[in-house]
C-alpha positions as CSV (number, residue, x, y, z in Angstrom):
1,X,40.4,-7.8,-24.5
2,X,39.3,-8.8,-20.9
3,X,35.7,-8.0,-20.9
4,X,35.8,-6.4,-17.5
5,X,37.8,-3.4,-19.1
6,X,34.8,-2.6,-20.5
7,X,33.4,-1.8,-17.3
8,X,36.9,0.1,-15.6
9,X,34.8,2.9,-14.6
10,X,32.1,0.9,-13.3
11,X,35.0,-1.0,-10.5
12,X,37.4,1.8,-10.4
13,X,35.0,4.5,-9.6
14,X,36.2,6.9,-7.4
15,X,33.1,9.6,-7.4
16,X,30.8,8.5,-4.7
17,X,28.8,11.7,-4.4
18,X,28.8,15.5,-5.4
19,X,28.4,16.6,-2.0
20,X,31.3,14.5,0.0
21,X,31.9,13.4,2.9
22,X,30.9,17.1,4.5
23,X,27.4,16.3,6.1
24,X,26.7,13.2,5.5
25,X,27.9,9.6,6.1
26,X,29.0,8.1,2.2
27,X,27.3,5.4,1.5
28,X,29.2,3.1,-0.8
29,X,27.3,0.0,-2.4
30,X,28.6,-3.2,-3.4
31,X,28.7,-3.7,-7.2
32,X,28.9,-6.8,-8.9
33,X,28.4,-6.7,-12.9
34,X,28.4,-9.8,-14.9
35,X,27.9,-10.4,-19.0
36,X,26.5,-12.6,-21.4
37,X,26.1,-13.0,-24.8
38,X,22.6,-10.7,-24.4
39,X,22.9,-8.4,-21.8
40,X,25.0,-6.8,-18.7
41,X,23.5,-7.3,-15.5
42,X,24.6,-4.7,-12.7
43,X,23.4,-6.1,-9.2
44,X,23.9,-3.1,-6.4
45,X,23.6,-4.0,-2.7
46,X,21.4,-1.5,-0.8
47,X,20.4,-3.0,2.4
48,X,17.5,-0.6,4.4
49,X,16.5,0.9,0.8
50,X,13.2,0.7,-1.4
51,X,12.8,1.2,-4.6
52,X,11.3,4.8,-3.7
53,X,14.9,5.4,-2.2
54,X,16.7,5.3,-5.5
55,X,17.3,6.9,-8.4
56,X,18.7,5.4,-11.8
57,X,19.2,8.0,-15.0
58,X,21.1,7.4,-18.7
59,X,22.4,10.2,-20.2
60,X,24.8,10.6,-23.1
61,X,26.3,6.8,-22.4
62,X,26.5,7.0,-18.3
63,X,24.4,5.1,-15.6
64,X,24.4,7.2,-13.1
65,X,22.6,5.7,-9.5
66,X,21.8,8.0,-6.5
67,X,20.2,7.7,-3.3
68,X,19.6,9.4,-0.3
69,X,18.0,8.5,3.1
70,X,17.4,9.8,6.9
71,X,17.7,6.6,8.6
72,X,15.9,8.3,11.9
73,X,13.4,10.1,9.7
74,X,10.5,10.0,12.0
75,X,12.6,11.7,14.7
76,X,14.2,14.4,12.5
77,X,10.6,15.3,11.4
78,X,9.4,16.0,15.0
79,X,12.1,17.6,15.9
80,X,11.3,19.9,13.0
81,X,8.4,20.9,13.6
82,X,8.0,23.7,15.7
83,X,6.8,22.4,19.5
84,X,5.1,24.2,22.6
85,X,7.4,22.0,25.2
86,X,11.4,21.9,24.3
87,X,11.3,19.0,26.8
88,X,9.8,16.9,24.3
89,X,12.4,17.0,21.8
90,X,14.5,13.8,22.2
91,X,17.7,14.6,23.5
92,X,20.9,12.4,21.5
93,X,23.0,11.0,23.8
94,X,24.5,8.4,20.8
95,X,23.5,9.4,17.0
96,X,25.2,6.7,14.7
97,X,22.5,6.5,12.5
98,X,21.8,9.5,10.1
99,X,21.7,10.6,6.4
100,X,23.1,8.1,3.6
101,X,23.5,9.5,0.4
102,X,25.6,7.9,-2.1
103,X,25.8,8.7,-6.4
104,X,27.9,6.7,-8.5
105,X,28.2,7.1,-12.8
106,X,29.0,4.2,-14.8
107,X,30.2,4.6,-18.5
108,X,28.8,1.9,-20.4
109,X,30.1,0.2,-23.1
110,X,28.9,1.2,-26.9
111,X,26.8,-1.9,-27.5
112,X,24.3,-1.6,-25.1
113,X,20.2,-0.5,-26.3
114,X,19.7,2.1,-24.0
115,X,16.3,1.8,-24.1
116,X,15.5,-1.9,-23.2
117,X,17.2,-1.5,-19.6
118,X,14.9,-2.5,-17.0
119,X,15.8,-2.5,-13.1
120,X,14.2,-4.7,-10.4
121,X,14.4,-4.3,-6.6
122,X,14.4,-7.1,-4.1
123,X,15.4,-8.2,-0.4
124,X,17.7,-4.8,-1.0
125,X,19.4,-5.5,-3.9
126,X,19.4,-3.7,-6.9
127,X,19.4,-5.5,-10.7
128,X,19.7,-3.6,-13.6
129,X,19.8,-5.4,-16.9
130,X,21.4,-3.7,-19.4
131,X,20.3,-5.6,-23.7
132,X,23.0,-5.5,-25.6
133,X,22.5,-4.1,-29.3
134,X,22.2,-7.6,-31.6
135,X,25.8,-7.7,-33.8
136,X,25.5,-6.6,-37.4
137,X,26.8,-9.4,-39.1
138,X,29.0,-8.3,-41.6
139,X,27.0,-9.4,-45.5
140,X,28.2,-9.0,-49.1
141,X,27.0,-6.6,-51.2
142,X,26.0,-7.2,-55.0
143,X,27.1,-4.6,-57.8
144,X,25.2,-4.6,-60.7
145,X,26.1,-3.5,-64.0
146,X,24.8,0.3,-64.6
């Protein structure tokens, strides 16, 4: 078995977000996830994000990443607040930049320890390690006489 099939949902994943394309731009990170004999390491790119900006949860087997971000947050929160002068408000004559929100769910594979995955976050990439459970080797059992 090619050990990437383990991961077909993780490279094949069509759901990018609950709340589509209506509203917001989709955001859709690169994913690379490599293996070895102790671990599965997921590294996500998410240039312009912090650690504050994203969200990791494991539930029932599935990774499941989410972000979401107002790229002109500064400006959205003036123009909420309520002013004296409308003339104030910046007027948009381009807008290109504006919410990102992405959410992706990864099954994982049955031999991971759920609870040893640890995630890092540096120069906008994303690293989750993911321990694999040790093996059981298989031992020989002794029957005694009764």
């Amino acid at each position: 078995m090619n050990a990437l099939s383990l991961f077909n949902d993780w490279l094949n994943n069509d759901f990018y977000g609950s709340e589509g394309l209506c509203g917001t731009s989709a955001a859709v990170p690169d994913v690379d996830v490599t293996e070895n004999k102790d671990s599965y390491v997921l590294d996500m790119d998410l240039p312009g994000r912090t650690e504050k900006d994203v969200n990791l949860e494991i539930n029932e087997g599935v990774l499941t990443i989410s972000s979401a971000k107002t790229e002109t947050k500064a400006i959205e929160d003036k123009n909420n607040k309520k002013e004296k002068d409308e003339a104030e408000k910046p007027q948009f004559l381009l807008r290109e930049r504006r919410r990102t929100e992405f959410r992706r769910s990864f099954t994982l594979p049955k031999d991971i320890d759920a609870d040893g995955v640890t995630a890092g976050f540096k120069n906008g990439v994303l690293t989750i390690k993911i321990p694999r459970k040790a093996e059981v080797a298989p031992r020989k059992i002794q029957i005694s006489a009764a």
